[in-house]
N, C-alpha and C positions, 0 to 999 in steps of 0.2 A: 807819239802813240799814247801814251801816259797823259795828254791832256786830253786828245780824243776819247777817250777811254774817259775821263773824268766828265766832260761835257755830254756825254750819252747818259751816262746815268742820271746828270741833274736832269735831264730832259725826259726820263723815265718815273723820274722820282717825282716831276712837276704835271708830267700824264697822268700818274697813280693817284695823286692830290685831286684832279680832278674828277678820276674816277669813282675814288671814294667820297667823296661830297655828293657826289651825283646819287649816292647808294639809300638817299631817303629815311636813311636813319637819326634823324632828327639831328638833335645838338651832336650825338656822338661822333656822326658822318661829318660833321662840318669842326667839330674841335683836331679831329685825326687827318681829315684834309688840308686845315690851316696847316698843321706841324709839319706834315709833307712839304704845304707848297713855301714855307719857311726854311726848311731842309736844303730842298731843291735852289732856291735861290741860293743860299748860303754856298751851297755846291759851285752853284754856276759863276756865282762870284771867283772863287777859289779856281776856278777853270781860267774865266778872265783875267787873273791875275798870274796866272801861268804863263797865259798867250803872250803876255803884255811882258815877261820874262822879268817884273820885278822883284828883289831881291824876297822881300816878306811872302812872295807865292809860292816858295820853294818847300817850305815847312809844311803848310799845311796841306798841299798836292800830297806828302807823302805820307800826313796823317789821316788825312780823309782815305787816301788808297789801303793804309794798314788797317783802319775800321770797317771798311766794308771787306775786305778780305777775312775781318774777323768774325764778323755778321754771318759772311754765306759759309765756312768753315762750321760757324755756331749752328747754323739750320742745320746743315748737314750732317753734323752729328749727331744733334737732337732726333733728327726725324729720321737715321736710318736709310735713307734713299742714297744707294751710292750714287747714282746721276746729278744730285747737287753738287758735288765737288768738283765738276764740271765748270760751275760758277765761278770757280778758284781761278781758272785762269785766267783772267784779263787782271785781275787786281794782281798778281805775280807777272805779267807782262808789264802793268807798269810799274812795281817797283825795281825791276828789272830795268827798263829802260829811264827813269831817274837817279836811280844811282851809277849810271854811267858817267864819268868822268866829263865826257863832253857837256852834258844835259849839268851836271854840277857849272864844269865854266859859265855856261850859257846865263846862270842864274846868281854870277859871281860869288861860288862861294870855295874861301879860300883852302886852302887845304887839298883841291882837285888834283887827282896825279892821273 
């Protein structure tokens, strides 16, 4: 779930890149779409390295998911709108299902009970 989850966003995040470069804003539109579609891959890497259950994918699956958890949290209290906290739940479903014991063996890391 927890890589699903991760893989949907880099594919959000690499749509958004595109959408914004598309937005004709000169350098701005094309410097902020780079970052995205940098983001995005970076993301989709860290998904693939999930899938691929190598040891070094474990770490950042769970830092990427605490960041963006921290992100929609931060919107959501800046701007007031309780319907964004909404956005909380998929990043608490997967830290939720990476700290599962199983999901720890899976990715050899020792200490799992």
């Amino acid at each position: 779930m927890a890589l699903a989850i991760t893989a949907l966003t880099a594919a959000l995040l690499v749509a958004l890149a595109v959408f914004v470069m598309a937005q004709g804003h000169g350098r701005f539109s094309l410097g902020v779409g780079a970052a995205l579609l940098g983001y995005g891959a970076l993301v989709a890497a860290i998904a693939w390295l999930g899938w691929k259950r190598h040891p070094l994918g474990y770490g950042p699956l769970v830092g990427v998911t605490l960041l963006h958890g921290c992100v929609v949290a931060s919107t959501a209290w800046g701007s007031q709108a309780w319907w964004l906290w909404f956005g909380l739940l998929p990043a608490l479903v997967a830290i939720v299902c990476l700290l599962a014991p199983v999901v720890r063996e899976e990715f050899g890391r020792t200490g799992a009970r």
